[in-house]
C-alpha positions as CSV (number, residue, x, y, z in Angstrom):
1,X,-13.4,70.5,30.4
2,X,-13.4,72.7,33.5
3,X,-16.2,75.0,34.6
4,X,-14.6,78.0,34.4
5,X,-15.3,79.4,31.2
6,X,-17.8,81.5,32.5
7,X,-16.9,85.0,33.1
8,X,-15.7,85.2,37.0
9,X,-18.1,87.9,37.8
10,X,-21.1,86.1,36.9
11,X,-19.2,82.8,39.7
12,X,-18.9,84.8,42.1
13,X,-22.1,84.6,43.8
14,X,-22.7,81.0,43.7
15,X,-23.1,79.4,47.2
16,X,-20.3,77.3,48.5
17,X,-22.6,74.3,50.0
18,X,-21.1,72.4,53.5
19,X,-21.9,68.9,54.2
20,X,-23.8,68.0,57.0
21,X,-22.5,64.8,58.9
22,X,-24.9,62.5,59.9
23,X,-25.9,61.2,62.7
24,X,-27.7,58.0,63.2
25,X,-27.9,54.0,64.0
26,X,-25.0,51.7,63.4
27,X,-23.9,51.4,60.1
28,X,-24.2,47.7,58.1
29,X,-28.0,47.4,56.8
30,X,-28.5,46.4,53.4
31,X,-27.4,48.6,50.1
32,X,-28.8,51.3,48.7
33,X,-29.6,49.2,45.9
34,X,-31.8,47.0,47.9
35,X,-31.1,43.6,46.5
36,X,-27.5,43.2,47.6
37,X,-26.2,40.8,50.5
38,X,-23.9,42.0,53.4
39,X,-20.5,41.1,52.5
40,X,-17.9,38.1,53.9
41,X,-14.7,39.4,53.1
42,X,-13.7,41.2,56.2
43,X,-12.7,38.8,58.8
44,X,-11.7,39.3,62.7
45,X,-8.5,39.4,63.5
46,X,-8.0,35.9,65.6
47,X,-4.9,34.0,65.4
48,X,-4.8,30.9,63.5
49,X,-2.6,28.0,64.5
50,X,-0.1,26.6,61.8
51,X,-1.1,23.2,60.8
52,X,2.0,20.9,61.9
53,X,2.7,19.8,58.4
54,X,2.8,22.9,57.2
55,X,6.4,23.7,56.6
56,X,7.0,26.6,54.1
57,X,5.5,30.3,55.0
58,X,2.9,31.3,52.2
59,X,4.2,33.8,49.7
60,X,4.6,37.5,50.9
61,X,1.7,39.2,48.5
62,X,-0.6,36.3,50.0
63,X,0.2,37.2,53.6
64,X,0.0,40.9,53.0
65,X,-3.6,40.6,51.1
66,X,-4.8,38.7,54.1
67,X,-3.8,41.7,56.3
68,X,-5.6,43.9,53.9
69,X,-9.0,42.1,54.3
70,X,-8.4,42.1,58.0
71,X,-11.2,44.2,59.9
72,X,-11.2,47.0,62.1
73,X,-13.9,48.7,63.8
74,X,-14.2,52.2,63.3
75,X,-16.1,53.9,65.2
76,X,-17.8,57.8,63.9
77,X,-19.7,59.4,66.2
78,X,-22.3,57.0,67.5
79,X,-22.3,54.5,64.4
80,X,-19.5,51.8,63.7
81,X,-18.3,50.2,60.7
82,X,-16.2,47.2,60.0
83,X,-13.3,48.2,57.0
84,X,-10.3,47.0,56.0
85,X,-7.8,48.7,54.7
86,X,-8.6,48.2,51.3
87,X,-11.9,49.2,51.6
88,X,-10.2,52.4,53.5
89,X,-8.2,53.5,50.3
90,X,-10.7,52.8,47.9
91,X,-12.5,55.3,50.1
92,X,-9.9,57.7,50.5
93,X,-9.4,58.0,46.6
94,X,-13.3,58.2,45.4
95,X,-13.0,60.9,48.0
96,X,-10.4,62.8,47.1
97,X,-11.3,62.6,42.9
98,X,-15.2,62.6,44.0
99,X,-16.4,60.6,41.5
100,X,-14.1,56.7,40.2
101,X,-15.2,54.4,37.6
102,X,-15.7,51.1,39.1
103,X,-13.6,50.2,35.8
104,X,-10.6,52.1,36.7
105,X,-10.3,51.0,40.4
106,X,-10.1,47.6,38.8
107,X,-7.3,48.5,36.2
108,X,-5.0,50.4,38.8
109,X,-5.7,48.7,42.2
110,X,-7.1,45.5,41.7
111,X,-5.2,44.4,38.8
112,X,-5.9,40.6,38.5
113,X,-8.0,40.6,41.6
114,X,-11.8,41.3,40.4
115,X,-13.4,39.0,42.8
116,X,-11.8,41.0,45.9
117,X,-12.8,44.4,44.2
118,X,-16.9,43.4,43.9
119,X,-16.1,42.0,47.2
120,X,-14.5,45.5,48.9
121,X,-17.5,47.2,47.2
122,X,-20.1,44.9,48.5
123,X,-19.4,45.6,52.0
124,X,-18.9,49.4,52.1
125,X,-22.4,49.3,49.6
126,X,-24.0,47.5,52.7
127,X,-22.6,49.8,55.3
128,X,-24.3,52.5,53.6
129,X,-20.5,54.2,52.9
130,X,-20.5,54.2,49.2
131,X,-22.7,54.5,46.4
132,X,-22.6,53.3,42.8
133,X,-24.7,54.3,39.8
134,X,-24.5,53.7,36.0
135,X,-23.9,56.7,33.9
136,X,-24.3,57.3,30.0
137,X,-20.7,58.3,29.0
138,X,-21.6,60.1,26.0
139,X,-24.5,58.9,23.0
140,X,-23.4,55.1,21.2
141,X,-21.6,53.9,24.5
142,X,-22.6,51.7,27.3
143,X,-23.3,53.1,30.5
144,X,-20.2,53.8,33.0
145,X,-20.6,52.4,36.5
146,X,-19.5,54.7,39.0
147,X,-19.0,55.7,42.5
148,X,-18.7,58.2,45.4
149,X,-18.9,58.7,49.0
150,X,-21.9,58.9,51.1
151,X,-22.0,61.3,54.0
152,X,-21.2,59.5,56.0
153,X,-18.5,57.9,54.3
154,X,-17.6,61.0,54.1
155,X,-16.9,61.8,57.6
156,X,-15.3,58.4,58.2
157,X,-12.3,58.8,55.5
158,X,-12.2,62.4,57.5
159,X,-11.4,61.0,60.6
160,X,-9.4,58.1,59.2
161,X,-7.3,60.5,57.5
162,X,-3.9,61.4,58.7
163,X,-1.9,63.5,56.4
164,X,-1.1,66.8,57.0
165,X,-1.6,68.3,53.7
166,X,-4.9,69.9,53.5
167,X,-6.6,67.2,51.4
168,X,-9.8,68.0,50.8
169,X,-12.9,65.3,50.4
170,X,-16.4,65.0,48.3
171,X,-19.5,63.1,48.6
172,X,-22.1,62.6,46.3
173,X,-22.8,63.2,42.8
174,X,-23.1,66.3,41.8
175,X,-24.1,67.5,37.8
176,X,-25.4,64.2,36.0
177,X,-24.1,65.2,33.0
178,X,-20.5,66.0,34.0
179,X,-20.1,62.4,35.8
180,X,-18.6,61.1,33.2
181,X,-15.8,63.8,32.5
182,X,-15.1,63.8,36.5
183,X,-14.9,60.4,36.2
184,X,-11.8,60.6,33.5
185,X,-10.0,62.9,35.5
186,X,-8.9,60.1,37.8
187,X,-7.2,58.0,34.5
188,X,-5.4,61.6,33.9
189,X,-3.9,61.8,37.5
190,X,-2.9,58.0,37.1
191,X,-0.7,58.9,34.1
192,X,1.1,62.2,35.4
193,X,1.3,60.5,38.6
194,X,3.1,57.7,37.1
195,X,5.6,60.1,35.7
196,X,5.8,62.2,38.6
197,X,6.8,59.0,40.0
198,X,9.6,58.5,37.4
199,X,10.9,61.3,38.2
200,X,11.3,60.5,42.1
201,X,8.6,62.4,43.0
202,X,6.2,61.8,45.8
203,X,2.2,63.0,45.6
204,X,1.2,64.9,48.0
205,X,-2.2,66.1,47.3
206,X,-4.6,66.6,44.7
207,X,-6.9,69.4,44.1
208,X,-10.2,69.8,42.0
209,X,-11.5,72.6,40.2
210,X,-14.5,72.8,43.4
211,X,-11.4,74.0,45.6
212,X,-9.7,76.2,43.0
213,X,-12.8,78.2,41.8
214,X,-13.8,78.6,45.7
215,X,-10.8,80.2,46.3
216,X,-10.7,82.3,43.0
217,X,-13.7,83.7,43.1
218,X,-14.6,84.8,46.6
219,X,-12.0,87.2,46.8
220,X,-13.0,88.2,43.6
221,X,-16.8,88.8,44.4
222,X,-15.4,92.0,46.8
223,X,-13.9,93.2,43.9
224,X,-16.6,93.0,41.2
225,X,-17.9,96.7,41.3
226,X,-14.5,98.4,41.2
227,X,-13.9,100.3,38.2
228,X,-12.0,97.9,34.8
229,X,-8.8,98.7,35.6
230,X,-8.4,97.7,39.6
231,X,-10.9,94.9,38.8
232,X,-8.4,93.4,35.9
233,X,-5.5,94.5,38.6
234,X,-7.1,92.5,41.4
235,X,-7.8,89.6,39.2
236,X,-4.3,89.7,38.2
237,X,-3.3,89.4,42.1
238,X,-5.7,87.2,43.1
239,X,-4.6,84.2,39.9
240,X,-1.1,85.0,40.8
241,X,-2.1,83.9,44.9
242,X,-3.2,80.6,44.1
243,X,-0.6,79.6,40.8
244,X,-2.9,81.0,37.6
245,X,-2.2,83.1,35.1
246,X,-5.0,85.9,33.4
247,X,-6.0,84.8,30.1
248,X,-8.0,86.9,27.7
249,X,-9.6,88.7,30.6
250,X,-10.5,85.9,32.8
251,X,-8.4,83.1,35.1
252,X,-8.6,79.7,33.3
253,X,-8.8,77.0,36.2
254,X,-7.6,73.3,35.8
255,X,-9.9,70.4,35.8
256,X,-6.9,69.0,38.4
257,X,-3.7,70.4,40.6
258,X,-1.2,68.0,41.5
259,X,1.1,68.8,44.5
260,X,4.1,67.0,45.1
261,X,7.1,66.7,46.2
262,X,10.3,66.6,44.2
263,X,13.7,64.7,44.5
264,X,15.1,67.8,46.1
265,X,12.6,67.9,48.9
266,X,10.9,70.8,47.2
267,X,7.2,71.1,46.7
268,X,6.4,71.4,43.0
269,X,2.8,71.7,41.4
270,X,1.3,70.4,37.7
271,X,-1.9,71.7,36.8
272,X,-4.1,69.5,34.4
273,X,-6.9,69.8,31.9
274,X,-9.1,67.0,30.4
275,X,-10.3,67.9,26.7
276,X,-13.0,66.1,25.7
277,X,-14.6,66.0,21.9
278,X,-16.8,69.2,22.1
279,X,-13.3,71.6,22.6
280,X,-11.8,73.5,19.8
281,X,-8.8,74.7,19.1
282,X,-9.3,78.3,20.6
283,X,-10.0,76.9,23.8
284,X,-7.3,74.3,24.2
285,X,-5.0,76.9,22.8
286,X,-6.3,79.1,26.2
287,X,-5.6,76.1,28.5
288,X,-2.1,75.5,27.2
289,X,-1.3,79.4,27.4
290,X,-2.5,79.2,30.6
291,X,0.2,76.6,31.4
292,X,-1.4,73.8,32.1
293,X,-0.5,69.8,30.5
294,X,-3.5,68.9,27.9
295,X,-4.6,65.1,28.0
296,X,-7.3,64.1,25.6
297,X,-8.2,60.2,24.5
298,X,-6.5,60.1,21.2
299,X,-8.7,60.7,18.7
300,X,-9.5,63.9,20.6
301,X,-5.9,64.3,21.0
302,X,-4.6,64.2,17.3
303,X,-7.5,66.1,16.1
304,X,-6.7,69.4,18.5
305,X,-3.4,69.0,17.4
306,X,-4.0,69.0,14.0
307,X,-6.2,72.2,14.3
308,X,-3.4,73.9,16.8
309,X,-0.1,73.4,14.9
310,X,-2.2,74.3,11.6
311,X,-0.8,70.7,9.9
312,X,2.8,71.9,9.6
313,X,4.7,70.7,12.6
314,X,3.8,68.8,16.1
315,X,4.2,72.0,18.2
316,X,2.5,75.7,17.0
317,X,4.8,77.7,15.2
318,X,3.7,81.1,17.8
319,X,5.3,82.9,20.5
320,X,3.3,81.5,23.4
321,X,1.9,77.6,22.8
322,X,5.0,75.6,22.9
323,X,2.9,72.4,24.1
324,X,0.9,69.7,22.3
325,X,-2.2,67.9,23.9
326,X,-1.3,64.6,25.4
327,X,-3.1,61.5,24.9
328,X,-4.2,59.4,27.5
């Protein structure tokens, strides 16, 4: 669920923090957690001579993976780091989604390969670039291990990074209680992405509700003490500037925006909302008006739907909600 449901007046005055990039001694001491050992898997890049028996070239995925573990040293500011470029996009996505399950960068990067995963994570853990924690996902469930980016990983994928889309990065954990949900939000891009994909579509960036609500509500903090009607006209302008809609008085932001880019060469947007077990019908009915695509897990999924199409049919019989939750 996003954290929008407040009223936008009451939003408007909350600070919008900046990182501060650290500066300090070379990176590569031990983890945060204290008891782990610095990594092997990076190796320098040195040729290797062929053997002379050796007669047939290894398989292309080996040879590529072997690139992948390949080192480079990145320097940031006055501190230096040895990555590879695995380690570089696990990086790059925990910053872009802030917080990962260890779990799902297992089941949709490292499929088959959990030994090179603890490995990737061992080193950027010891190069102080990462950290991981185990959260409690909800009462009756084991905890979730999770990650995000240190400062001063941070700054690395910052200066790493080359696209020219705006993409936006996070560091550190933010609200204990909403790890967990942020966390989800990550399996939710995997599946639109994979049909964006089907489609012929190409991803472009990804935007969290931090950006959205920044952008919302700072324009509408100079408008709070105008009288009802120019506020409600203002908020109307300001939700059609950045792709929302007004609903029941306030702007409904999604938990995720996905830019992309279509077949045509045109840029295209799908805006997307996690439920989760403590929404009700009214308020999934507000996200769906608001024109976002639903995902729930399924049991959270049929249930909403139930309650939304009132047990006659699998899409509500009104004027506006032509759209059933989706389950993950």
């Amino acid at each position: 669920m996003s954290r929008s449901s407040r009223d936008e007046r009451d939003q408007t005055n909350e600070p919008l923090g900046r990182m501060l990039l650290a500066q300090g001694r070379s990176g590569g001491a031990t983890s945060a957690e204290g008891n782990e050992e610095r990594s092997t898997n990076c190796h320098t890049r040195q040729p290797v001579a062929e053997p002379p028996s050796q007669s047939v070239p290894p398989p292309e995925r080996e040879h590529s993976t072997a690139v992948a573990r390949s080192c480079d040293l990145v320097f940031v500011g006055n501190r230096s780091y040895r990555i590879s470029s695995a380690e570089r996009e696990i990086m790059t996505e925990v910053g872009k989604f802030r917080t990962i399950a260890v779990a799902d960068l297992a089941r949709y990067r490292y499929v088959k390969e959990p030994r090179r995963l603890r490995q990737d994570l061992l080193n950027l853990k010891a190069q102080k670039l990462v950290r991981q924690r185990r959260v409690m996902a909800s009462k009756g469930q084991e905890k979730l291990s999770v990650l995000v980016l240190t400062r001063e990983g941070k700054h690395l994928v910052q200066q790493e990074y080359r696209a020219v889309w705006g993409q936006r990065f996070y560091a550190g954990f933010v609200k204990p209680r909403e790890v967990a949900h942020d966390a989800a939000i990550y399996r939710m891009f995997q599946v639109e992405a994979a049909e964006i994909d089907k489609r012929g579509g190409a991803v472009k960036r990804v935007v969290l509700d931090y950006e959205l609500k920044r952008d919302v509500y700072k324009p509408l903090a100079k408008a709070r003490h105008l009288p009802p009607l120019e506020y409600a006209k203002r908020q109307a302008e300001v939700a059609a500037e950045n792709g929302l809609r007004v609903v029941d008085g306030k702007i409904p932001l999604p938990d995720l925006r996905i830019e992309y880019e279509t077949t045509d060469g045109e840029m295209a947007k799908v805006d997307l909302e996690l439920a989760t077990q403590h929404y009700r019908s009214a308020h999934a009915a507000g996200k769906l008006r608001a024109g976002f695509k639903v995902y729930a897990d399924r049991a959270c999924a049929s249930r909403l739907n139930a309650s939304l199409t009132y047990g006659r049919s699998s899409v509500h019989e009104g004027p506006e909600l032509t759209a059933t939750i989706l389950s993950l």
